[in-house]
N, C-alpha and C positions, 0 to 999 in steps of 0.2 A: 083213339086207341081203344077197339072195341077188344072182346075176347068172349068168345063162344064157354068155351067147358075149361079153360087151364086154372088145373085146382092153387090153393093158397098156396099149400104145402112146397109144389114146382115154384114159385115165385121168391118161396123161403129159401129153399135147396138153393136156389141158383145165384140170391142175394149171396147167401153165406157164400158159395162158393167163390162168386165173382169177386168180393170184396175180400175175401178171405186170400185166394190168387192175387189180386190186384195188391195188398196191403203187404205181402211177402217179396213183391219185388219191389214196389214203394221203401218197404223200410230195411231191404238192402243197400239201396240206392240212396235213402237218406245219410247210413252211417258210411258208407263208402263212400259218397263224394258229399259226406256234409251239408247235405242238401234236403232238409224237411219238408220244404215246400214240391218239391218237385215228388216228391215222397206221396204225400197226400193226394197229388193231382194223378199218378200213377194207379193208387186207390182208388179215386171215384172216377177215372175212366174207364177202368176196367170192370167194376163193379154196376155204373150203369150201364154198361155195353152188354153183360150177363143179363139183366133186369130187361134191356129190351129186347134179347133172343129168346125169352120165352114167350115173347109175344108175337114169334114169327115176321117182325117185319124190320128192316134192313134199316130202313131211315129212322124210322124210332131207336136201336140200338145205337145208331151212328149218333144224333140230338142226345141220348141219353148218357154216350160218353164224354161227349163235350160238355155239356150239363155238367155231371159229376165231377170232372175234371177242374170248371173252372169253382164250381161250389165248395168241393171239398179245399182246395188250393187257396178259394178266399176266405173260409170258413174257418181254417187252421191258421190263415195264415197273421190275420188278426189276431189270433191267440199268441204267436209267435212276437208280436210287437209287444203284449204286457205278459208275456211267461212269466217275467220275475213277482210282481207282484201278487200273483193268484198260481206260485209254486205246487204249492201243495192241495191245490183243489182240483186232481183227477178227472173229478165227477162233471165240473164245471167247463174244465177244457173239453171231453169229451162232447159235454152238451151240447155246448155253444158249437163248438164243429161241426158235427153229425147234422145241428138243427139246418144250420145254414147249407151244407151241405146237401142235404135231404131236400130242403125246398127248393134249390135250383131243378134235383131232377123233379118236384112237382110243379114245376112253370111249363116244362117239357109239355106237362100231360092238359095245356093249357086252364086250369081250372085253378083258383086260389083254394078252395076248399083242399083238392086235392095236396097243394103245395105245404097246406099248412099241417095235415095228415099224415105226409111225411117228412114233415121237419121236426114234427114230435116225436114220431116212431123212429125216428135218429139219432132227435138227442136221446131220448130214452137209453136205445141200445146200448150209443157210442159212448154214453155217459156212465151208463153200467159196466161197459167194457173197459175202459181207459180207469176207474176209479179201481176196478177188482186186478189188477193188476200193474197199478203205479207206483214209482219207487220203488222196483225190486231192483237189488243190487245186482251186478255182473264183473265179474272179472273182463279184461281189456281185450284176452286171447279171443272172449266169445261176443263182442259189442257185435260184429256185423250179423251173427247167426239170431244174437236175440232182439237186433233192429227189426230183421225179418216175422224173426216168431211175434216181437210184440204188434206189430201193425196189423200182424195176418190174423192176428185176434183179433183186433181193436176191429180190423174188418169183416170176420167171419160171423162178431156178433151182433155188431151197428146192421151190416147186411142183409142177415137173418132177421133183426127188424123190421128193416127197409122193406125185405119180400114180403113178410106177412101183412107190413098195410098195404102196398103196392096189388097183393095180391086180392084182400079185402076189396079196395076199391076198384076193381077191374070185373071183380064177380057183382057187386053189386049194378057197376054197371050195366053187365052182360045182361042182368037179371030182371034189370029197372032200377031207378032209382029208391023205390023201398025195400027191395029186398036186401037180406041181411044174410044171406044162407054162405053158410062154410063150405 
């Protein structure tokens, strides 16, 4: 997965946008059929399918949703097994999710450096996003609209992480292995 000139920034946009899309029908789908896992899996396929179109190549997009897909679904889905106990740790759910999440699409990119690059810059994100907006109340009329809204954050932000290391590490690539250039 080499790449010539695609700046961070396009890597960012397209994280955000991909997981931010993916995360808004995930978490329709979660509160409309009660279904969180398949929710999650919704999210990191669509988000890595975004994550490999901007690297122009069809089979990387296609590995890359499958990736997300089964990462995010196993990443969450373990949290789903102890939610009672670690309720109120946001930041924790998030982590753990995004982390593992993030390293399935970094096995994609065959490289454990890379995997673990972005399982930080996942949890990071996801753990930022899921903590700054957990436990906000909603009335009943609005669950499915703020099932939607909450995931398309949880993803637009975790995402938006995802692109800027995904991106980071694609330019250093392109660049050599020492270069560091933005």
């Amino acid at each position: 997965m080499r790449v010539e000139r695609k700046s961070i920034s396009a890597f960012t946009l397209w994280g955000a946008l991909g997981f931010g899309i993916g995360g808004t029908l995930g978490g329709a789908i979660w509160v409309a059929f009660d279904s969180p896992c398949f929710g999650f899996a919704i999210m990191g396929a669509v988000g890595g399918a975004s994550l490999g179109l901007v690297l122009n190549d069809g089979k990387t997009a296609g590995l890359l949703a499958l990736a997300g897909a089964i990462g995010f679904l196993t990443g969450f889905f373990i949290l789903l097994l102890i939610w009672q106990p670690i309720y109120a740790q946001g930041v924790l759910i998030g982590a753990i999710g995004g982390a593992v999440g993030g390293a399935s699409l970094g096995i994609v990119c065959r490289s454990w450096k890379n995997a673990r690059v972005l399982a930080l810059a996942s949890a990071i994100g996801f753990g930022a996003a899921v903590q700054a907006i957990w436990g906000h109340p909603v009335s009943l009329t609005e669950q499915v609209l703020s099932g939607a809204i909450t995931l398309a954050i949880w993803g637009a932000v975790g995402g938006a992480s995802l692109g800027v290391a995904m991106g980071y590490l694609e330019k250093r690539m392109a660049g050599g292995e020492n270069s560091a250039e933005p």
